[in-house]
N, C-alpha and C positions, 0 to 999 in steps of 0.2 A: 354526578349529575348527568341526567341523558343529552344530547344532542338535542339541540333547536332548529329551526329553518334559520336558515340565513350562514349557519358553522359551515366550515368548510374550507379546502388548501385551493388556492390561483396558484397560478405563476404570474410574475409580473413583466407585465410588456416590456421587449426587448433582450428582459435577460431571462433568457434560457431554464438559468441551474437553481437562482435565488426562489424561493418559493413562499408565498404569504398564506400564514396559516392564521384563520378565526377562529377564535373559540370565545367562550363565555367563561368568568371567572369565575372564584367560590360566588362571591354575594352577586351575578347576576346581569353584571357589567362585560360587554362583549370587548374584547382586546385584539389587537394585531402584531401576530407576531413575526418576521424575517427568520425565516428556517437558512440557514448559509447551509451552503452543499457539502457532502463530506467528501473529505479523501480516497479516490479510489483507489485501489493496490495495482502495483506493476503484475501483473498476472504472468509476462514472460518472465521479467527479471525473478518474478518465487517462484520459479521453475528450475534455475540456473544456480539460486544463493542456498546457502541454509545461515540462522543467526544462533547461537551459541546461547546458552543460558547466562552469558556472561554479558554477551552485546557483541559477540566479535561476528564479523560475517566469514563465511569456508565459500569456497567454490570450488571446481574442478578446473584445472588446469585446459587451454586449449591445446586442442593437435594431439590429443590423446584416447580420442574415440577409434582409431584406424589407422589402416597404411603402416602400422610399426614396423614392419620389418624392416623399413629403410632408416630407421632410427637407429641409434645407438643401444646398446643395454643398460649404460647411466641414463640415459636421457628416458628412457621409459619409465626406468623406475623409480625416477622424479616424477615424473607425471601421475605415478599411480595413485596414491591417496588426496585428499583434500589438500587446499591452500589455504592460510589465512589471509585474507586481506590489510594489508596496511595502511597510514595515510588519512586524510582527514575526510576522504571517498565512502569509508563508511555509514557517516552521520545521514549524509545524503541517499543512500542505498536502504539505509532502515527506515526512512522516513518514507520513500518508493514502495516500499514493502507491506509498510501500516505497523512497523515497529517504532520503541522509544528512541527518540532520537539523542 
């Protein structure tokens, strides 16, 4: 069914994010609906994480971009591949992300 006059999204005074959507239903009768705001994603933190097909999150270890040579040769080569994360820290980090929490 096409659009009518009168359809159409506000925002409602005061708050910002909540948005009131009109529209018209099948038979005819105009409704209001409260659109709640979605989730937006950490945009720095998915630059930093990856999540695993499993749910686990990897990161890169800090202090391993540079400066090595005053490191050790164990201590580098801990640093070189991913980490997993441990901890109940993840639930909260997928949820940052826009993954299942």
């Amino acid at each position: 069914m096409a659009a009518r006059a009168g359809t159409g999204r506000r925002t409602i005074a005061g708050d910002k994010y909540s948005t009131i959507l009109f529209r018209f239903d099948r038979f005819g009768r105009l409704e209001v609906c409260i659109i709640m705001p979605k989730m937006k994603t950490h945009k720095g933190l998915k630059k930093r994480i990856r999540i695993t097909a499993t749910g686990k999150v990897k990161f890169k270890p800090a202090n391993s971009g540079h400066l090595m040579s005053g490191k050790s040769g164990n201590r580098c080569r801990s640093m070189r591949g991913m980490r997993v994360l441990k901890g109940t820290v993840q639930a909260a980090i997928r949820n940052a992300v826009g993954g299942k929490a």
